[in-house]
C-alpha positions as CSV (number, residue, x, y, z in Angstrom):
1,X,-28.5,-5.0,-25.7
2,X,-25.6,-4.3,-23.8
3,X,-24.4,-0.6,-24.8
4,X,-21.5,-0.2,-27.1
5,X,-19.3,2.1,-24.6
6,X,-19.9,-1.3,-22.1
7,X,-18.2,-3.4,-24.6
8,X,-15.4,-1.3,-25.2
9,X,-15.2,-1.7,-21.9
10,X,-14.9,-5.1,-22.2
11,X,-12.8,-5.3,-25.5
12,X,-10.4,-3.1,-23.6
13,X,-10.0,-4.9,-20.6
14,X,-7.2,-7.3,-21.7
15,X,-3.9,-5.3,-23.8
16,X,-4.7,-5.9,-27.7
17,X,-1.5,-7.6,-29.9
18,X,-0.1,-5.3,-31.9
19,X,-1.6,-7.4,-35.2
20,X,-5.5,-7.8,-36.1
21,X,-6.4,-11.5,-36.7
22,X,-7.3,-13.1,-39.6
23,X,-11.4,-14.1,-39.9
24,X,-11.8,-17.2,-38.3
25,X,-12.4,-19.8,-40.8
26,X,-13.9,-23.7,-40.4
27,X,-12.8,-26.6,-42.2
28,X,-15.0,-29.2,-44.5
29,X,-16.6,-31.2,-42.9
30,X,-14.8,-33.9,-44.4
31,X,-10.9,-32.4,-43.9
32,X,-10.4,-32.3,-40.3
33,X,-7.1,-33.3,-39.3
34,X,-6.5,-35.6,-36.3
35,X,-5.9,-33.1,-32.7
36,X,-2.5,-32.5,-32.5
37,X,-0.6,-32.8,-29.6
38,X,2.8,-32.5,-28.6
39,X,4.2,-33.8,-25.3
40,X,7.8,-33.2,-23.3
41,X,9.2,-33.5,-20.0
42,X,10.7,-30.8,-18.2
43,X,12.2,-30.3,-14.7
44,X,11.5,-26.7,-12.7
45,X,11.8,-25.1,-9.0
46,X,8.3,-23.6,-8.4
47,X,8.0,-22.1,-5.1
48,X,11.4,-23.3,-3.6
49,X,10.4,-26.9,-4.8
50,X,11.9,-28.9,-7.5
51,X,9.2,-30.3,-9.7
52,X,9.6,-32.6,-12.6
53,X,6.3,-32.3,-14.9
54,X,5.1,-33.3,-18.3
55,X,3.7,-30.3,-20.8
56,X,1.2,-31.2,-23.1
57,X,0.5,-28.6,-25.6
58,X,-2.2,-29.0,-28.4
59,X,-5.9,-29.8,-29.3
60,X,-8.9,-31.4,-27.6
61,X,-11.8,-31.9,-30.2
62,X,-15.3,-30.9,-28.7
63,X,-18.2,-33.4,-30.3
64,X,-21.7,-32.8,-31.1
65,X,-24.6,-35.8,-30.6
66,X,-23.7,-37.4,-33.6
67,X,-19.6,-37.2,-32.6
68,X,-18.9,-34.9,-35.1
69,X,-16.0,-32.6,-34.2
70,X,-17.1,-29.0,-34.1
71,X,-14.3,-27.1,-32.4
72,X,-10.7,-27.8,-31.4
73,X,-9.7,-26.4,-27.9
74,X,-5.9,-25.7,-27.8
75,X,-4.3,-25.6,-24.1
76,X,-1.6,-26.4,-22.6
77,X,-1.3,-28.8,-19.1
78,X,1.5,-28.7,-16.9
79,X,1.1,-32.1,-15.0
80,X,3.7,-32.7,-12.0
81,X,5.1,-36.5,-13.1
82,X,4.0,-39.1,-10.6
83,X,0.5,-40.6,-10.6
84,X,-1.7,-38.9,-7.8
85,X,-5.3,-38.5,-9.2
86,X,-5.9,-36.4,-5.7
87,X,-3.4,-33.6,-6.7
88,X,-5.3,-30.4,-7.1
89,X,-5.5,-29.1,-10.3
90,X,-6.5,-25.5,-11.6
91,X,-8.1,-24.6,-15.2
92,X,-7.0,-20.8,-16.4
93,X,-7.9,-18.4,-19.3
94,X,-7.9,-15.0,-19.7
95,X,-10.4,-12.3,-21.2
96,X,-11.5,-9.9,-23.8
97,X,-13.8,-11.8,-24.9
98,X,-11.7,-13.1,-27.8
99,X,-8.4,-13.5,-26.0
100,X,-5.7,-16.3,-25.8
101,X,-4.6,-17.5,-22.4
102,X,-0.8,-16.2,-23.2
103,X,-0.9,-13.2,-20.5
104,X,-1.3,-15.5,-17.4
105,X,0.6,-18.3,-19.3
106,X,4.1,-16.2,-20.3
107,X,3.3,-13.1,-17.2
108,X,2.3,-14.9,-14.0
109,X,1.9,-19.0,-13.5
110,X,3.6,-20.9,-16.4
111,X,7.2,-22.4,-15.8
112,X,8.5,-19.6,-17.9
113,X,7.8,-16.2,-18.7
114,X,8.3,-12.8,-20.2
115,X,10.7,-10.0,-18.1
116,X,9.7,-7.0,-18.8
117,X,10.6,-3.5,-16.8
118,X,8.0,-2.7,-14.4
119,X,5.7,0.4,-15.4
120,X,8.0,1.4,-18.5
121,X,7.4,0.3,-22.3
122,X,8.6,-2.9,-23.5
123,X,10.9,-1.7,-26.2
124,X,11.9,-4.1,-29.0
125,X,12.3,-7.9,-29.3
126,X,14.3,-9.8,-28.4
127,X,12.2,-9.9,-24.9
128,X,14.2,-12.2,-21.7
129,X,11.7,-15.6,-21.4
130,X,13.0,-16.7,-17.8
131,X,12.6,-19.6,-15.3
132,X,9.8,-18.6,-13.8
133,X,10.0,-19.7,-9.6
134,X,6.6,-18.0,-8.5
135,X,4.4,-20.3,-10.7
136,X,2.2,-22.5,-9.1
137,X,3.6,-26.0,-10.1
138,X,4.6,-26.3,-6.8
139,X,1.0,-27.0,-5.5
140,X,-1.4,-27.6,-8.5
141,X,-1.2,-28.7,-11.9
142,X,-2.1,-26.2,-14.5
143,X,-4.2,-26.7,-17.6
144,X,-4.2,-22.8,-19.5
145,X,-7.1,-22.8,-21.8
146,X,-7.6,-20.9,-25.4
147,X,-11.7,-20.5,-26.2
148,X,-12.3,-20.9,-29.7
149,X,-11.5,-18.3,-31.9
150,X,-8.4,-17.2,-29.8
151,X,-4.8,-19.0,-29.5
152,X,-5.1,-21.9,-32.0
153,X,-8.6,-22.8,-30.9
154,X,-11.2,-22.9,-33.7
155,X,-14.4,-24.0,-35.1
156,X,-14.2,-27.4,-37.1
157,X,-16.2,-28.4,-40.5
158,X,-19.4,-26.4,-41.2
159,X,-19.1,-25.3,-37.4
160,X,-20.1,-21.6,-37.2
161,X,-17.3,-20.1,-34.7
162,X,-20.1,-17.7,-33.4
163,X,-22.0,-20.9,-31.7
164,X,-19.3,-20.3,-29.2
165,X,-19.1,-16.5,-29.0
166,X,-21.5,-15.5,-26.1
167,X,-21.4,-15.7,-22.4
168,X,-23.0,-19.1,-22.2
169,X,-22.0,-20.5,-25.4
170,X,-18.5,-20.0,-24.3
171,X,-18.9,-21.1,-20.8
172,X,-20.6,-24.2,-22.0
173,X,-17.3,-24.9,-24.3
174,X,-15.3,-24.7,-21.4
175,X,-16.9,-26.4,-19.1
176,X,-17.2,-29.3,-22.0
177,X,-13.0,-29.2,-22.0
178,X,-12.8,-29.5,-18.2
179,X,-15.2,-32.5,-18.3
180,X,-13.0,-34.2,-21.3
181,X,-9.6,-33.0,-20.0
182,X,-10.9,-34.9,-16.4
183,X,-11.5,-38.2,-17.9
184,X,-8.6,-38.2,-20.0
185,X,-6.2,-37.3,-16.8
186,X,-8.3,-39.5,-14.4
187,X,-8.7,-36.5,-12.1
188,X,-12.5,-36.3,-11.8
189,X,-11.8,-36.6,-7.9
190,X,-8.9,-34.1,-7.6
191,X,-9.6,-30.5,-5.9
192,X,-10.7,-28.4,-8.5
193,X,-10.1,-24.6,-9.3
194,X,-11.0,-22.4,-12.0
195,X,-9.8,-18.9,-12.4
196,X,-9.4,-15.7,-14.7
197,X,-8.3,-12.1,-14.9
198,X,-10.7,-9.5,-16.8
199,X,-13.7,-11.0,-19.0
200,X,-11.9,-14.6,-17.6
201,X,-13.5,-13.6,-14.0
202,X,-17.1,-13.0,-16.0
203,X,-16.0,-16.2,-17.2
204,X,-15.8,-18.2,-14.4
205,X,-18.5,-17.0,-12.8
206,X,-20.7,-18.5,-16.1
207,X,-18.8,-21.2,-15.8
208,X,-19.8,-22.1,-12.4
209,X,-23.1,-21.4,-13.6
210,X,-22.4,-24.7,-15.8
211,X,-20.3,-26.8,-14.2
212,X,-22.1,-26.7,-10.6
213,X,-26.0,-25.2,-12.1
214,X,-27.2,-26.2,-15.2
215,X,-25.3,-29.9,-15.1
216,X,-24.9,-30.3,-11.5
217,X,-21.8,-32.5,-12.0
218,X,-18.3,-30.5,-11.0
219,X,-18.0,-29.3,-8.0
220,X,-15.1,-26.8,-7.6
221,X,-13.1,-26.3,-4.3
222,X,-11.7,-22.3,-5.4
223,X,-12.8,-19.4,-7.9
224,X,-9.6,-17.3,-8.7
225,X,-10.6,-13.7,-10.0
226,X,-7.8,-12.0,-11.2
227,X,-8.8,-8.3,-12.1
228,X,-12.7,-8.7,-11.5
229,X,-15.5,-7.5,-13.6
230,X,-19.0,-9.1,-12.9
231,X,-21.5,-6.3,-13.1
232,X,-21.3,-4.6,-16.2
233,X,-24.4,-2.0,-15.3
234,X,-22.6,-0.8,-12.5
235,X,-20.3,0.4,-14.5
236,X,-21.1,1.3,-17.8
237,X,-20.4,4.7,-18.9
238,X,-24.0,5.6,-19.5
239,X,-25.6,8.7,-19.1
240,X,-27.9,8.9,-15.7
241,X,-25.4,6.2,-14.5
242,X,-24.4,7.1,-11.5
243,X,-23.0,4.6,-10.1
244,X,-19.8,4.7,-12.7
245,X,-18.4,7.4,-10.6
246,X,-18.9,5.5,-7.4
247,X,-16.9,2.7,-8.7
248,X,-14.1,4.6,-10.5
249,X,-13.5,7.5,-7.2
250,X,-11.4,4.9,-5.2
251,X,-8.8,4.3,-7.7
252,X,-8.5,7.7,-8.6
253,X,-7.5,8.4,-5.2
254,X,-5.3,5.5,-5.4
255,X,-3.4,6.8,-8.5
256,X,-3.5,10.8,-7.6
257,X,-2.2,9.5,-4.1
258,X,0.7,7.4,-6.3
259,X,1.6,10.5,-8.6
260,X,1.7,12.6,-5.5
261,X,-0.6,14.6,-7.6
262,X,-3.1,15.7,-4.0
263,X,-2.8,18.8,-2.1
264,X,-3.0,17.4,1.0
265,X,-0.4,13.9,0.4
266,X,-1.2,11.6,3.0
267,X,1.3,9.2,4.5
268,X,-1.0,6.7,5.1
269,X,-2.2,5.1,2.1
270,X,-4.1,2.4,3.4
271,X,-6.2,5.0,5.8
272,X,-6.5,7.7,2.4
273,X,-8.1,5.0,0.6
274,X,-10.5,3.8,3.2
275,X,-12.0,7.4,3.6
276,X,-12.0,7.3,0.0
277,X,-14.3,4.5,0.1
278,X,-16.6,5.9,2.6
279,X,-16.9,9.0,1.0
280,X,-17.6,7.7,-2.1
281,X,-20.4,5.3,-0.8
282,X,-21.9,8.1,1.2
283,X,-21.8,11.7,0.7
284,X,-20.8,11.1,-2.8
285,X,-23.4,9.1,-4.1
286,X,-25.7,11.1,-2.0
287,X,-24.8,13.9,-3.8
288,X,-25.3,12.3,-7.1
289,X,-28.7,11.0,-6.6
290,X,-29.9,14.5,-5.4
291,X,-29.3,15.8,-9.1
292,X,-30.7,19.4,-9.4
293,X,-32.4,19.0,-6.0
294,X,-28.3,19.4,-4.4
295,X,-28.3,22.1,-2.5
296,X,-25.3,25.0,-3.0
297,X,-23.8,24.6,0.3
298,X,-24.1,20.4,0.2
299,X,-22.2,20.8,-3.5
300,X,-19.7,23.0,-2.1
301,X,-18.5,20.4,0.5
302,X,-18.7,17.6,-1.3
303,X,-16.5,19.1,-4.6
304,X,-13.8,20.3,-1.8
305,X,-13.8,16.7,-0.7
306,X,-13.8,15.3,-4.0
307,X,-11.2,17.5,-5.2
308,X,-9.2,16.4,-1.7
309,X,-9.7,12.8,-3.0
310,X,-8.7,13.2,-7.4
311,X,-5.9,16.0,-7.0
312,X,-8.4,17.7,-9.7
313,X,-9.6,21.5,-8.8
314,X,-12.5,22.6,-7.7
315,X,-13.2,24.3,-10.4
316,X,-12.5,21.5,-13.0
317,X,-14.7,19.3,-10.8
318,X,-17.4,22.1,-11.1
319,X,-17.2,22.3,-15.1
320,X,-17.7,18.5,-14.6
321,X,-21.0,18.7,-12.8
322,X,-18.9,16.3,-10.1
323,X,-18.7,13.6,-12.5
324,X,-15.4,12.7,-14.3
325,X,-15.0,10.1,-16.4
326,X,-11.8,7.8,-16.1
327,X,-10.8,9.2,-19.7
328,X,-11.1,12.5,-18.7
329,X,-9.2,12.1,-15.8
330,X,-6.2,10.4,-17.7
331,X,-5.7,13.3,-19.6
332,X,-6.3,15.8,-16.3
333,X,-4.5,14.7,-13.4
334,X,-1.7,15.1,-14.9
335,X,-2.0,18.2,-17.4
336,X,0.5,20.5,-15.6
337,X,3.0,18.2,-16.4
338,X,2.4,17.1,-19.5
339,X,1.6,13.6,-19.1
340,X,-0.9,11.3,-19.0
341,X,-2.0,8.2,-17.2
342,X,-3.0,5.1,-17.9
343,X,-6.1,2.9,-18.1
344,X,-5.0,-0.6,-17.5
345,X,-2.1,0.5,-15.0
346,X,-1.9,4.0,-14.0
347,X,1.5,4.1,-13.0
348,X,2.2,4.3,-16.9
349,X,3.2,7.8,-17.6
350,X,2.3,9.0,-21.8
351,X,2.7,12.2,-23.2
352,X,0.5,13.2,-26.3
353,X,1.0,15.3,-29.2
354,X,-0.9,17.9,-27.8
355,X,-2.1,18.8,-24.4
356,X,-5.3,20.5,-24.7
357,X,-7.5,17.4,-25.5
358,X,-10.3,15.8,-23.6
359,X,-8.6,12.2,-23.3
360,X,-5.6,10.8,-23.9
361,X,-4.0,9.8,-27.4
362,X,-3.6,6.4,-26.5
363,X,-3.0,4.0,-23.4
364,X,0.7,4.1,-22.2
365,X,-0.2,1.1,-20.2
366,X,-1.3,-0.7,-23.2
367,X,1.3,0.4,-25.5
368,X,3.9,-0.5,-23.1
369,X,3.0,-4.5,-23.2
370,X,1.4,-5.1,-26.5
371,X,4.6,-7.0,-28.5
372,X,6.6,-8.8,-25.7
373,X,3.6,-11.4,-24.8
374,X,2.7,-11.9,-28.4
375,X,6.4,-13.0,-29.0
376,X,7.2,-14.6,-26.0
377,X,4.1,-16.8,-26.5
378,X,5.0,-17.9,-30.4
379,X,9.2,-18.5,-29.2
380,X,8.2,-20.7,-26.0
381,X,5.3,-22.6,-27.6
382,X,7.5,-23.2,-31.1
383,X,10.4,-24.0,-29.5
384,X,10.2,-25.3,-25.9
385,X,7.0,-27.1,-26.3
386,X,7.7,-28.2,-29.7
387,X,4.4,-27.1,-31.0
388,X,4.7,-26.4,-34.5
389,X,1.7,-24.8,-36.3
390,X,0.8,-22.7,-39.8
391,X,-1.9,-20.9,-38.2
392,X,-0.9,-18.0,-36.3
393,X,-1.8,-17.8,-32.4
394,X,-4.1,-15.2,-31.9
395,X,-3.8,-13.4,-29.1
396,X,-7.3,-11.1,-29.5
397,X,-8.9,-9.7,-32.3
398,X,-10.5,-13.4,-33.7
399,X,-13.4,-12.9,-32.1
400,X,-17.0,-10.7,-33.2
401,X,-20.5,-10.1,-32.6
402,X,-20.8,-11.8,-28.9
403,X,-23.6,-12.1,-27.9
404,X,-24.1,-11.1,-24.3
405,X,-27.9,-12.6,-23.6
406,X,-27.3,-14.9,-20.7
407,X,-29.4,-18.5,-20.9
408,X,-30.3,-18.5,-24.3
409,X,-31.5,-15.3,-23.9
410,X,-33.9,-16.0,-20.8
411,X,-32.3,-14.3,-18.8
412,X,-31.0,-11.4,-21.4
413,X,-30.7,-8.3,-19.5
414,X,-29.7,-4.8,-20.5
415,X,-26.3,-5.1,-18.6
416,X,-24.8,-8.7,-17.8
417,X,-24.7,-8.7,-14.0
418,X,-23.0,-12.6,-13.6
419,X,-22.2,-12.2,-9.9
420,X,-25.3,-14.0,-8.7
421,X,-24.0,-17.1,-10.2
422,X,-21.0,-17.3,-8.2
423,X,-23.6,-16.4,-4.9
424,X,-25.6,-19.5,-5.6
425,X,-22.5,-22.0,-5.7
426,X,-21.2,-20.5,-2.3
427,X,-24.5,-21.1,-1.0
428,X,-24.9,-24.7,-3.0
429,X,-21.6,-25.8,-2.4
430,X,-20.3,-25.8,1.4
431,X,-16.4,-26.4,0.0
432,X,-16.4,-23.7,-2.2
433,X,-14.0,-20.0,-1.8
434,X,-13.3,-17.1,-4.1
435,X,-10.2,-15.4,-4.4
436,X,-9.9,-11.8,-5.1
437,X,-7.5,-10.1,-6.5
438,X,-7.2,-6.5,-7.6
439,X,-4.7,-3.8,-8.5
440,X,-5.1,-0.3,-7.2
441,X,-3.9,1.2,-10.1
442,X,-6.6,-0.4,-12.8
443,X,-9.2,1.7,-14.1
444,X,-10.3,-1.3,-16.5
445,X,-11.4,-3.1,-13.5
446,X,-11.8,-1.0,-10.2
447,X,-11.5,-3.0,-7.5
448,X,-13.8,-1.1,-5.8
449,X,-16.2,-2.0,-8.2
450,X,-14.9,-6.1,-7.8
451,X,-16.0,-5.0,-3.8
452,X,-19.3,-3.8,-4.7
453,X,-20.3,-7.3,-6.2
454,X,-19.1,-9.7,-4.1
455,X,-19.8,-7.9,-1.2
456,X,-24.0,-8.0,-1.3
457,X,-25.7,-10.0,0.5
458,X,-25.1,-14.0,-0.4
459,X,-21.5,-13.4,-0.4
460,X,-20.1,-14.8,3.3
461,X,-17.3,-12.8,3.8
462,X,-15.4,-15.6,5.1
463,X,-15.2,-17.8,2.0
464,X,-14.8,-14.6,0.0
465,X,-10.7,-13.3,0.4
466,X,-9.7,-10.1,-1.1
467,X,-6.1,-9.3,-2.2
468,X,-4.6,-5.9,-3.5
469,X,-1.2,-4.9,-5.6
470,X,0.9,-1.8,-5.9
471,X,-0.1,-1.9,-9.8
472,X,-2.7,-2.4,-12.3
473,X,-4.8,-4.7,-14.4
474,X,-2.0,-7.1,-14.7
475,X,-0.4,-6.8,-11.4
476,X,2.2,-9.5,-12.4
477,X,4.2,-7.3,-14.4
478,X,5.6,-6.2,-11.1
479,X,8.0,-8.1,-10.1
480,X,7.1,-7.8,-6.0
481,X,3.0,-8.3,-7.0
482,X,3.8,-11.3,-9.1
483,X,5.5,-12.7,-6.1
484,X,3.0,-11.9,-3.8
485,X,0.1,-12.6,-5.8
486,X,1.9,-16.4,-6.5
487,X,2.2,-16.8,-2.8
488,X,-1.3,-15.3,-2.2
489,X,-2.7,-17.7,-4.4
490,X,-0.2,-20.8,-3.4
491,X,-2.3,-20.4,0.3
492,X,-5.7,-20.2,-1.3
493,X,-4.8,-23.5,-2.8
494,X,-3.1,-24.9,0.5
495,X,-5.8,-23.8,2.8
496,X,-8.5,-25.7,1.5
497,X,-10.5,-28.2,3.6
């Protein structure tokens, strides 16, 4: 079983609401509704170009054999008016497990979303919902998926919700939707791209596992990862783990470089964060893996290096045994001060009732977000969309006990490593690229850890394109980074074959 500091991990890795969801309940068998759905047209200028497009905003029914509805998928499809079946289109949802699509719907690629100020907390309603110019109507229709249990997604007559809470349960619900939202839209021919930012990228590698493994029948022209996390072993804070320090030693360099919190600042980040990752895959994990056998003077050079890299003493690093934890160094970097840092974007500054604690109280970075997303979601789809509902959208907290056994549980493992699925398609599928995108200042998702795994061998380096932003997990709520990861993404799309 995956360990339970891995899936706090995971929980963590997309910002909580500020409210816990009610249990997920089914229907009678006998008292489901008809889907509902709600259409509108709407005109937008997406990338310098004026699009006119039709929003469709409510439920497809998934079936079992006998045609029985078990579940009702909510999304919402943003289809540019004019009949081209060829027109690319691109499937998104986000992560948790257990959580709505609302962050890259109302933060980065719908035709509106949430302004918030950049590294600072989000302060009370009512929060600006703009035009938004940088999403990706422009070049690709958009279909933002909820999995059942988040959003308004749910189970359906004596349904179980759990049947869908797992890595390949879920993945096999989504890749169902794709299948069902292509013949409805008559786009089974149309370039294809799925993508996701935290769990979403474990997602969509599973999902490929489905769409282009186990069926055989969807072939998808781009993977977008948005905040990568595919090997959980690597990273799980574990004792005799190792390799969680590896990982995490990049992006403290990135953030003490960003706090000018280092002895030594250098000018050159780019260069500083290089040698970072060359120390940290050599002498470092050398040093590690010698345990007890580490001789004095090889400990003394590498904890002056180390201490040259984290802005943390030598002596701190010594207590530490040359291992600190990301929530130990939240709390550290930062302790002359009287701050702390955060987890999902380190560039968040906190200050705690006390500062002689371990970790930090809370995550400023978290904190800072949790209530504008939630309400920007609820205004624009109520309003705007003219979706009207009585259940409430859940944005996480829906979802329990998922079960992390991939196959059925043939191929259950102690740590889900889903990495090698998206190897296999590259190598099965001659049309197929990945797009990578990290933030320097995430500790949910390292992006030296997203380097790590698609970086082995099966991973051509010229189908696999790696893209970094001056922030965190969710890079977008920079105003430059959402720009440039919209334009980053807007060539990945055009560059295709």
């Amino acid at each position: 079983m995956i360990s339970r500091l891995a899936l706090a991990l995971l929980l963590a890795a997309t910002p909580l609401a500020a409210q816990e969801a009610p249990p997920a309940r089914a229907e009678k068998a006998d008292d489901i509704p008809p889907p509902q759905r709600v259409v509108t047209k709407h005109l937008g200028t997406f990338g310098g170009a004026k699009v006119a497009y039709t929003a469709t905003a409510g439920e497809t029914y998934l079936k079992d054999k006998d045609g029985k509805p078990t579940a009702a998928i909510f999304s919402t499809s943003y289809v540019k008016d004019g009949s081209d079946p060829n027109r690319p289109v691109t499937f998104l949802y986000n992560g948790g497990p257990g959580s709505g699509s609302l962050w890259l719907h109302m933060g980065a690629f719908g035709p509106k979303r949430v302004r918030l100020p950049d590294a600072r907390d989000d302060g009370a309603p009512p929060y600006p919902i703009v035009d938004n110019p940088d999403s990706l109507l422009d070049v690709t229709d958009i279909v933002f998926i909820d999995p059942v249990g988040t959003g308004f997604s749910r189970a359906l007559g004596k349904t179980d919700p759990k049947t869908f809470w797992g890595v390949t349960q879920d993945a096999k619900s989504i890749s169902e939707f794709i299948r069902l939202w292509l013949s409805e839209n008559n786009r089974w021919n149309a370039p294809k791209y799925i993508g996701g930012e935290s769990y979403g990228t474990t997602r969509s590698a599973a999902l490929i596992n489905e769409l282009e493994g186990t069926y055989n029948d969807v072939a998808v022209n781009g993977v977008i990862l948005i905040s990568t996390i595919l090997d959980f072993g690597a990273e799980a804070e574990t004792e005799g783990n190792e390799m969680q320090f590896v990982v995490t030693l990049p992006s403290m360099a990135a953030v003490a470089w960003y706090h000018k919190a280092l002895t030594s600042q250098p000018t050159d980040q780019m260069a500083f964060l290089q040698a970072a990752r060359e120390f940290a895959r050599g002498p470092y994990i050398t040093a590690l893996l010698k345990g007890n056998a580490l001789g004095a003077e090889e400990r003394a050079a590498v904890r002056k290096q180390l201490a040259g890299f984290t802005g943390l003493s030598e002596a701190y690093l010594e207590r530490a045994n040359l291992r600190v934890s990301p929530q130990r160094f939240y709390k550290e970097l930062l302790r002359d001060r009287g701050q702390t840092v955060g987890r999902l974007d380190a560039r968040y500054l906190g200050i705690d009732y006390d500062n002689a604690g371990e970790g930090p109280d809370n995550d400023p970075s978290f904190y800072g977000i949790d209530a504008s997303y939630t309400a920007a979601m609820n205004a624009y789809v109520r309003s705007d969309l003219g979706y009207k509902s009585e259940r409430q959208y859940v944005t996480i907290g829906g979802v329990r006990d998922w079960d992390w056994k991939l196959n059925g549980g043939r191929d259950g493992t102690t740590y889900v490593n889903v990495a090698p699925y998206l190897s296999r398609a590259l190598r099965e599928n001659s049309g197929m690229k990945i797009f990578v995108g990290q933030g320097y200042y995430d500790f949910a998702t390292p992006f030296f850890g997203a380097e790590q795994s698609l970086t082995r061998p099966g991973f051509p380096a010229d189908r696999v394109e790696f893209h970094y932003y001056q922030s965190g997990h969710m890079m977008y709520v920079r105003g430059a980074d959402l720009a440039k990861l919209s334009a980053d993404i807007r060539g990945f799309i055009a560059a295709r074959k």
